[in-house]
LOVEX-944882 format. One record per atom (N, C-alpha, C): residue in three letters; x, y, z. Coordinates in steps of 0.02 Angstrom, whole numbers, plus 50000, padded with zeros to 5 digits. Example, Ala and Ser with C-alpha at 12.3 -4.5 7.8 and 13.67 -1.06 7.14 Angstrom:
% LOVEX-944882
ala506604971650390/ala506154977550390/ala506604983550390/ser506424988850354/ser506844994750357/ser506455000250394/
END
This chain:
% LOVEX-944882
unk536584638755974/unk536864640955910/unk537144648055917/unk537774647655899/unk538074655055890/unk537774659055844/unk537554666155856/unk537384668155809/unk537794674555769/unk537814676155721/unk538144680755677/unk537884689355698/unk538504691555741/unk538394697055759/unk538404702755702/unk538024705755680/unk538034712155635/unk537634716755669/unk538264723655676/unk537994727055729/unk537954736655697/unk537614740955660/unk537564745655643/unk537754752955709/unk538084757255674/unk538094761355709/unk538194768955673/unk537694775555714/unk537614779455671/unk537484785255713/unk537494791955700/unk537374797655752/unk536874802755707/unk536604801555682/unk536064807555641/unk535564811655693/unk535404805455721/unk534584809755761/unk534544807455823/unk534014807055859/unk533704804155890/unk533144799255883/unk533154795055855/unk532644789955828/unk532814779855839/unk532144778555853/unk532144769555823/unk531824768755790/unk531754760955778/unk531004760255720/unk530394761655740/unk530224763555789/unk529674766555824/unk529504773155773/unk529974774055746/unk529784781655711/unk529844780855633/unk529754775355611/unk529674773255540/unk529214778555492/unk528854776955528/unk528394782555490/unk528024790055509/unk528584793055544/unk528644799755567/unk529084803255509/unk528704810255509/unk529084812155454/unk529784815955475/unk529774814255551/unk530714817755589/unk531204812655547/unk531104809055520/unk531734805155486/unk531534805455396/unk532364805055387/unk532534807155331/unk532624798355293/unk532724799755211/unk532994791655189/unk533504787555222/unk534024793555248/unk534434787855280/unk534294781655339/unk533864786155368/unk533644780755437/unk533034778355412/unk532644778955366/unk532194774855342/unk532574767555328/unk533194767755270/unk533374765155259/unk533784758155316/unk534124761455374/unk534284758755425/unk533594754555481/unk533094759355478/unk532774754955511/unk532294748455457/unk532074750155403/unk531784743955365/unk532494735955342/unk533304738155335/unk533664733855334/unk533734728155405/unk533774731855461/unk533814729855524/unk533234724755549/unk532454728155515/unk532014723555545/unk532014718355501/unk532234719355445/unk532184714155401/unk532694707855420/unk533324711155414/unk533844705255457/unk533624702255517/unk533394704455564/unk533264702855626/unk532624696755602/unk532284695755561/unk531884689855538/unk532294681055551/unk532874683455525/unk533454678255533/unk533874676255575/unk533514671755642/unk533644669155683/unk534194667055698/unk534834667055648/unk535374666755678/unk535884672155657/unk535324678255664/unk535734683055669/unk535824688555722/unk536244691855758/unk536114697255808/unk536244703755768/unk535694707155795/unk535534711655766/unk535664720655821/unk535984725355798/unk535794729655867/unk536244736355840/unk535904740555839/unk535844746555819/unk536124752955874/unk536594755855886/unk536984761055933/unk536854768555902/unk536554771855918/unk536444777755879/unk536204783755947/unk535884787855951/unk535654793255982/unk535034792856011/unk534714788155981/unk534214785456030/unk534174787156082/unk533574789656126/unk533374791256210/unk532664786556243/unk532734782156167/unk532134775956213/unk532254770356178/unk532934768356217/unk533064761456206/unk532644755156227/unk532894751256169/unk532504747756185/unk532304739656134/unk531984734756140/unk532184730156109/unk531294729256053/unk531674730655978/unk531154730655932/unk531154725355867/unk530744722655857/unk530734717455808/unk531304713455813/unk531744711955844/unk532184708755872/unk532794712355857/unk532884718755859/unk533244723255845/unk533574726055926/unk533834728055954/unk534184731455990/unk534244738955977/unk534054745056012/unk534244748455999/unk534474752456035/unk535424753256053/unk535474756656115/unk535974764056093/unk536004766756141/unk536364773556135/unk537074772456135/unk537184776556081/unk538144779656093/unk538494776856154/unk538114782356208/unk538524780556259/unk538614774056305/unk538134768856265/unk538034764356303/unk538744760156289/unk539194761156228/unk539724757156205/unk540304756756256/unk540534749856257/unk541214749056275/unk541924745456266/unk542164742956288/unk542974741056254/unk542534732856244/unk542004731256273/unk541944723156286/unk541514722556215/unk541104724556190/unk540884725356126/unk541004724256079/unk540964717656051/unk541274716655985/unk540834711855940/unk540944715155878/unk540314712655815/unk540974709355783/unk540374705655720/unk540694699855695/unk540754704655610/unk540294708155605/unk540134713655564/unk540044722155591/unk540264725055580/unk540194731955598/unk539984737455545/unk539304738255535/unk539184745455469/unk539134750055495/unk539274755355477/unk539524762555498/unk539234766655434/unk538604770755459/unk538084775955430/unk538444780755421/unk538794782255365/unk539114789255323/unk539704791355359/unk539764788155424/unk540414790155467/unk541054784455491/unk541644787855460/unk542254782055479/unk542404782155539/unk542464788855584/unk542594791255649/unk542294782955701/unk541554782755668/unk541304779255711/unk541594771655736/unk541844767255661/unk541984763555657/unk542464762055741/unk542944766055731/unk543364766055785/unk543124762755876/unk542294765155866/unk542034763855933/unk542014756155942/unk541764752555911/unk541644745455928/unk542254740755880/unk542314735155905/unk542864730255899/unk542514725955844/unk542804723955781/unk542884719655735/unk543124718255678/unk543104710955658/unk543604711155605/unk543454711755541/unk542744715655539/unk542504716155457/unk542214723055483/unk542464728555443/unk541984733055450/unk541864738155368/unk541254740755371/unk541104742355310/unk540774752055330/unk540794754055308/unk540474762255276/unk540344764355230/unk539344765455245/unk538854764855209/unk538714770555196/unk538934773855131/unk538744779255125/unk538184783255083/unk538054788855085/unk537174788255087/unk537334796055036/unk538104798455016/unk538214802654983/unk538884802254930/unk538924807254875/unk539614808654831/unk540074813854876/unk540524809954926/unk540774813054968/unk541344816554921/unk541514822154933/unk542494823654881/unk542644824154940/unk543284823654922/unk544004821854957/unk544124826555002/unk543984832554976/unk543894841655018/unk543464838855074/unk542744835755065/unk542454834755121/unk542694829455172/unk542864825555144/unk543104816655170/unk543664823155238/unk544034824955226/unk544594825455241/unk544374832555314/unk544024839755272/unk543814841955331/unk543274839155368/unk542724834255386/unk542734828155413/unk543044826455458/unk543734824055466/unk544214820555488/unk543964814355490/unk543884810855422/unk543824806055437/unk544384798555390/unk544964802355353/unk545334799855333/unk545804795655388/unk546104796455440/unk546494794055495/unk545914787155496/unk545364788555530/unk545004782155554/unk544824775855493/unk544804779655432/unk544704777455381/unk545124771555367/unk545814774755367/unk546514772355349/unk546544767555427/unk546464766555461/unk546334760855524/unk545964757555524/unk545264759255498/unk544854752455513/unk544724750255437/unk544934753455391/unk545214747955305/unk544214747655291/unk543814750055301/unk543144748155291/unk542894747155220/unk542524742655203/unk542264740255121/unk541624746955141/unk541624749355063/unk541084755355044/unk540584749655019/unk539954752055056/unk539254751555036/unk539344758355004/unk538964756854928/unk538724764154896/unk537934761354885/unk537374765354838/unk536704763554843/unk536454764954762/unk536994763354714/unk536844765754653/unk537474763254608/unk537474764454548/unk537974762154474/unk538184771254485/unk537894774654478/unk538144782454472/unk538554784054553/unk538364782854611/unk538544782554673/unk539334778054640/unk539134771154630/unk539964767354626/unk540364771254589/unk540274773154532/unk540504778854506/unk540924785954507/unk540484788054539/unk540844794054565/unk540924795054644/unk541104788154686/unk541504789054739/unk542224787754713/unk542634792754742/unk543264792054718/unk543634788954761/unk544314787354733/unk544664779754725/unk544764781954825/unk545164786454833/unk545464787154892/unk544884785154943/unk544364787754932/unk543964786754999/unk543554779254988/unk543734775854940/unk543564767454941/unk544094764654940/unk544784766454947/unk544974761754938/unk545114756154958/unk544794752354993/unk544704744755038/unk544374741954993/unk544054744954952/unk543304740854888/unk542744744354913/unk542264742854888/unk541554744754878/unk541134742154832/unk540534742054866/unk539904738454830/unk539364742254832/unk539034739054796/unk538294743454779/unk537804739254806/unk537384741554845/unk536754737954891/unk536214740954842/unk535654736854826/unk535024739354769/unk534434738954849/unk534194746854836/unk533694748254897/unk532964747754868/unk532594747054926/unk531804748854907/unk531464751554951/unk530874752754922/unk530404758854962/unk530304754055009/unk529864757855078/unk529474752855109/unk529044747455106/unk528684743455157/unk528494739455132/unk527864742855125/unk527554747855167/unk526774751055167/unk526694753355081/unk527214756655055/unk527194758454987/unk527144750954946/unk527524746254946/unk527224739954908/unk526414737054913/unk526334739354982/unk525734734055009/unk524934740754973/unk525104746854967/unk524644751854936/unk524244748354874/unk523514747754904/unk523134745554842/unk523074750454783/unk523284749954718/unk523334753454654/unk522844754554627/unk522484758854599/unk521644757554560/unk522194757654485/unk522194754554429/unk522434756754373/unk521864760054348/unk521384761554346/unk520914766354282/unk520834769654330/unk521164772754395/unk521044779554444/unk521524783154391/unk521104790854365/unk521424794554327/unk521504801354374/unk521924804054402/unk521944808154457/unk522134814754428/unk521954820554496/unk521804825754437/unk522434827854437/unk522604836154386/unk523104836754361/unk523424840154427/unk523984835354459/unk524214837954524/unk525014833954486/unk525294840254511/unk526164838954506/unk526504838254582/unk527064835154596/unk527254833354656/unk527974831854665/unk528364834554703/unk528874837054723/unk529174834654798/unk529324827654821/unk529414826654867/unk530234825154916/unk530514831354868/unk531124829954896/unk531614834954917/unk532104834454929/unk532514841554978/unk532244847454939/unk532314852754968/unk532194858954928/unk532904863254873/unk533394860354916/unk534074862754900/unk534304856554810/unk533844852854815/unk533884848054734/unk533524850954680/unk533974857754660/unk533284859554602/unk532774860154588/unk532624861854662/unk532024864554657/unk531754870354624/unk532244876354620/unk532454880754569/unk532254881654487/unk532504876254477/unk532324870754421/unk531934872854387/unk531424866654436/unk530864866554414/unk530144872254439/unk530344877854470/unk529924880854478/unk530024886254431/unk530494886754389/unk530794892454332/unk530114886954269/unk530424882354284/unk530024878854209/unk529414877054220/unk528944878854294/unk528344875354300/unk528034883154283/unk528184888554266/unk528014893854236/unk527534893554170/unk527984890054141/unk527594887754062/unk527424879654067/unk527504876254117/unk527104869054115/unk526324871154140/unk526344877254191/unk525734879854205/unk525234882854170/unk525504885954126/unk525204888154046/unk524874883854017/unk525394878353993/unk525034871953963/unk524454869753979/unk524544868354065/unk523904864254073/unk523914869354150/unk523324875154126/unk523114879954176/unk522734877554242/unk522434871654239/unk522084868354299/unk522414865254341/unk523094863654336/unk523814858354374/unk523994863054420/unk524114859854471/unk524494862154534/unk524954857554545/unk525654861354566/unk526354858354598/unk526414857854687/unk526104853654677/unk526504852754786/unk527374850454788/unk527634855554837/unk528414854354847/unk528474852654917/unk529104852154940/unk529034850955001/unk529274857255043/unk529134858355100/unk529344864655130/unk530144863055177/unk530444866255171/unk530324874355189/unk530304877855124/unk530044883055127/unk529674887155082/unk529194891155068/unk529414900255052/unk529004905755056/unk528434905955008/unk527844905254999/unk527614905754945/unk527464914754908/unk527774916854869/unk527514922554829/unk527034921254793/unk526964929954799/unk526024930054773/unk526074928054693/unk526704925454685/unk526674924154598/unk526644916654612/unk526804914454662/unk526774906154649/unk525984904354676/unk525634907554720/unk524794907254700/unk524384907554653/unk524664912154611/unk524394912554543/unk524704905054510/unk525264903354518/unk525304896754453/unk525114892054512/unk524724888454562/unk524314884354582/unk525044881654624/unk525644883854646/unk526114879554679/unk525784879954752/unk525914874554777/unk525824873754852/unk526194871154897/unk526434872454983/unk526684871554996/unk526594863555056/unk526784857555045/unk526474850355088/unk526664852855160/unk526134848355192/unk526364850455255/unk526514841655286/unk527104842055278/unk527324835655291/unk527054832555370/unk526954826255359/unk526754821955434/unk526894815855432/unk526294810555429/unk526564804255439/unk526784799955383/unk526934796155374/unk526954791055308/unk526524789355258/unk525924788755299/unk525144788655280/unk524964791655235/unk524904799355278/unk524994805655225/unk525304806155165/unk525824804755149/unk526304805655098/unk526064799855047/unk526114795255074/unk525614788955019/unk525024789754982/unk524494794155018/unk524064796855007/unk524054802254939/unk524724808754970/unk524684812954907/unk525184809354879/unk525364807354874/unk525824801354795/unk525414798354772/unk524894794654792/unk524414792754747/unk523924795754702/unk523934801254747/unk523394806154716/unk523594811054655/unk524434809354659/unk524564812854614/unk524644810154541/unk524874815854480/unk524724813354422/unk525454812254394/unk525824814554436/unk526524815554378/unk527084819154459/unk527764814254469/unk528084815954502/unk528654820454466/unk528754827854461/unk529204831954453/unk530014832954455/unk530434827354467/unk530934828554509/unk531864828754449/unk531694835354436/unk532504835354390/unk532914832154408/unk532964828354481/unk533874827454502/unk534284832054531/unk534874828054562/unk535304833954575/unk536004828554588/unk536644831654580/unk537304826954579/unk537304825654642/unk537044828254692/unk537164824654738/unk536754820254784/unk536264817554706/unk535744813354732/unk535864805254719/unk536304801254776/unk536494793954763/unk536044789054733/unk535294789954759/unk534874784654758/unk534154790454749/unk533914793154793/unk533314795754788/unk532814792254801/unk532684790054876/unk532274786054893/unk531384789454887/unk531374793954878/unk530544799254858/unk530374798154770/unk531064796254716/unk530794794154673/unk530584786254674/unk530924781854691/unk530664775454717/unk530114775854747/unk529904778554799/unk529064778054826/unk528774780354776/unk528794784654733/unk528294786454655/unk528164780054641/unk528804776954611/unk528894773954587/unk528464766154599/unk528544763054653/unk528104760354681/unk527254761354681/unk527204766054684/unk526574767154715/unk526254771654611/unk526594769754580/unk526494768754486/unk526314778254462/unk526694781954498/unk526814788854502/unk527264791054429/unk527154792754370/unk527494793054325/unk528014797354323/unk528694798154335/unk529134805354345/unk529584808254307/unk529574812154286/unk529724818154226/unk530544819754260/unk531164818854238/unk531714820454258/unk532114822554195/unk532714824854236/unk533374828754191/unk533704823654181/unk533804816754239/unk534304810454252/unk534684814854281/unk534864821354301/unk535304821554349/unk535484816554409/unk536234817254433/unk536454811854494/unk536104805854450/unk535614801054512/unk535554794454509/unk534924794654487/unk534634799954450/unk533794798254448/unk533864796054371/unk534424794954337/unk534224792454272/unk534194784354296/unk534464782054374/unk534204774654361/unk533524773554391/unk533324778454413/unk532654776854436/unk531904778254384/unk532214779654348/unk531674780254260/unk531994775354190/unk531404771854180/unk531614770454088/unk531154775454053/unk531524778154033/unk531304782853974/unk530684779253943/unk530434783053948/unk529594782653889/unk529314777253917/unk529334772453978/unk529064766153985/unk528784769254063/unk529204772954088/unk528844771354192/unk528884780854194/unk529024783454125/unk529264791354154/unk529684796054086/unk529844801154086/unk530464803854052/unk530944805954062/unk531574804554031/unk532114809454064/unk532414815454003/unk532294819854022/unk532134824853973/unk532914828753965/unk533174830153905/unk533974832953904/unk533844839653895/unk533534841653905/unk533524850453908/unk532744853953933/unk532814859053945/unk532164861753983/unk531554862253934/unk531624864953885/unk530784862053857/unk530934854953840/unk531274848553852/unk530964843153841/unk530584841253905/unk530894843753939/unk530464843154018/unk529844847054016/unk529764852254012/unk528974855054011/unk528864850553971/unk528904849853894/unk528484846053854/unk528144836553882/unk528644836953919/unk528384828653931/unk527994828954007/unk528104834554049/unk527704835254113/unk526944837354085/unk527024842654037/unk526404843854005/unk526114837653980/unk526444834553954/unk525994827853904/unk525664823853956/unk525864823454023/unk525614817854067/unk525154821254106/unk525224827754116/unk524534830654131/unk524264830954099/unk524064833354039/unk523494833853992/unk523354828253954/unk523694824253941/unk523504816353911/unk523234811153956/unk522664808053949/unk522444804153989/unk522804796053977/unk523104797353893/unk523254791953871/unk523994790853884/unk524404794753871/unk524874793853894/unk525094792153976/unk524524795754003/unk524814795954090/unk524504787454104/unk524114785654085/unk523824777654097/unk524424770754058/unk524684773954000/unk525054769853971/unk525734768754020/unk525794775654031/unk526554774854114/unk526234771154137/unk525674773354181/unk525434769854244/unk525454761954243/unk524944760554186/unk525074753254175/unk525714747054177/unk526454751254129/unk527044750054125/unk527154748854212/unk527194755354242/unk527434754154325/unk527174749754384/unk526464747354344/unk525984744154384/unk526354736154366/unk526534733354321/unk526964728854300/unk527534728054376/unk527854732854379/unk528574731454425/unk528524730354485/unk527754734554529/unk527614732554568/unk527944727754621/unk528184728654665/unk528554723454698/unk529164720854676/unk529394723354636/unk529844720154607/unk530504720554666/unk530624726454694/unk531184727754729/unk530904728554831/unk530924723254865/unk530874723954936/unk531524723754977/unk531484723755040/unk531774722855094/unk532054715855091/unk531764713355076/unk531834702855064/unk532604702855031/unk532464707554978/unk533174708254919/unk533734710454933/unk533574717754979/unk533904720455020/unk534644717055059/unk534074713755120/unk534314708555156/unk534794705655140/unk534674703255082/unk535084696055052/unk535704700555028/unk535474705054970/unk536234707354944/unk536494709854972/unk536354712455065/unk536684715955124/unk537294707455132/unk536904703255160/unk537154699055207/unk537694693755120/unk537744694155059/unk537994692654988/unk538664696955022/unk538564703655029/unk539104706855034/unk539524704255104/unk539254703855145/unk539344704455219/unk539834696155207/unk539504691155173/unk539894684855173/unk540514684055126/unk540324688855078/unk540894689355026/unk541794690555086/unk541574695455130/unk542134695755169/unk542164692255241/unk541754687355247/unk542004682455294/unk542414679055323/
END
């Protein structure tokens, strides 16, 4: 049986799925390596991954070889291309797509250089959101584009939940520092007031001043996957305003999952990752945000009534789904 070549290619790091749950990788290659092992389930598919890798090698029936390993004889039946058009150019086929993992403007697209390769290999846009489809503009899709619906891992689905675990008043911050983080450390001033016993963990990099000891902020010391599951569970209320140039926000989805209630602005894409008043809030101005971060720390009732709501969705969004509306798209242009 012939099988259906779909072949990814990408230059970020040095990584395979070997490093799933190392904290050296960011959402994007999270995202690349949980799609890949998932496809690779499907026996009549080839699967194989070209990236920066320095320990190639053959994983969950995945392939994973280096850049330089490419040549003119190479040719996919599918070709996705991780945030870069340049790349497309390397391997031979007659469907190719670019998956992008940001709200690129045209200023960037262009110093880039990635309009020429663009305009040659005609690629369909993967975007990862309704706000992402949105505000990619016309020029740098114009072949079409679709929206792929992502999910956390599977370790975050498979996390046993206590619902009557009432955890203490810990706030949590697990995402770039450069996303408003600003933000919310101007407004965790008087959320700290409110409820004087709450501490904020952010993620580092980050100086702590002797004024952010006094309001209980702390700085995570990021590691394995494990870890991070651990303080997401433990926490009471995920912090995260948003930012425009947040497509998807794969750190509010692991909250989210793992029944983490999260207090936002809806900036960028985090208004789709909250229903208002049911899994979280999305607050339109700065004291509606203290006021509703405060309420979920100091309310036992309110923070259990989220919890419960999110404990509902549970599973709702895997890799399984992934898969399918990857390979929906992938046949649409067959």
């Amino acid at each position: 049986m012939k099988k259906t070549r779909i072949y990814f290619i990408e230059q970020s790091t040095d990584f395979n799925s070997d490093d799933l749950n190392s904290s050296k990788i960011a959402g994007a290659e999270k995202i690349l390596i949980n799609i890949t092992n998932n496809l690779a389930k499907d026996p009549s598919l080839e699967i194989k991954v070209f990236n920066n890798t320095t320990n190639e090698k053959g994983l969950n029936n995945v392939s994973w070889i280096n850049l330089k390993k490419i040549n003119k004889y190479i040719i996919a039946d599918h070709l996705i291309s991780m945030s870069d058009a340049n790349l497309l150019s390397l391997i031979s086929s007659n469907k190719k797509y670019l998956w992008s993992h940001s709200v690129q403007s045209i200023e960037k697209f262009l110093r880039k250089k990635q309009l020429k390769a663009f305009l040659i290999n005609k690629p369909i846009m993967i975007l990862e959101g309704e706000y992402h489809f949105k505000n990619r503009s016309f020029l740098t899709s114009f072949f079409g584009k679709k929206v792929i619906k992502l999910a956390p891992d599977y370790d975050f689905i498979e996390t046993t939940i206590d619902i009557n675990k009432l955890p203490s008043q810990k706030a949590i911050f697990t995402t770039r520092s450069d996303r408003n983080l600003s933000f919310l450390l101007n407004n965790w001033k008087t959320i700290s007031k409110n409820s004087p016993h709450s501490e904020l963990h952010i993620n580092p990099p980050y100086v702590l001043k002797d004024e952010d000891h006094k309001l209980n902020i702390k700085v995570r010391v990021k590691s394995d996957k494990s870890k991070l599951i651990q303080e997401l569970a433990d926490s009471r209320v995920m912090l995260n305003p948003g930012h425009k140039g947040e497509v998807f926000c794969l750190a509010a989805e692991e909250a989210r999952e793992l029944c983490v209630p999260i207090v936002t602005m809806g900036y960028g894409s985090l208004y789709e990752r909250v229903d208002h008043n049911k899994t979280g809030f999305i607050a339109k101005n700065d004291n509606e945000f203290i006021n509703y971060a405060s309420k979920i720390l100091n309310d036992n009732d309110t923070y259990l009534r989220l919890k419960e709501n999110l404990l509902k969705l549970r599973g709702s969004k895997t890799y399984d789904q992934v898969s399918k509306n990857l390979l929906d798209i992938l046949n649409e242009n067959a």
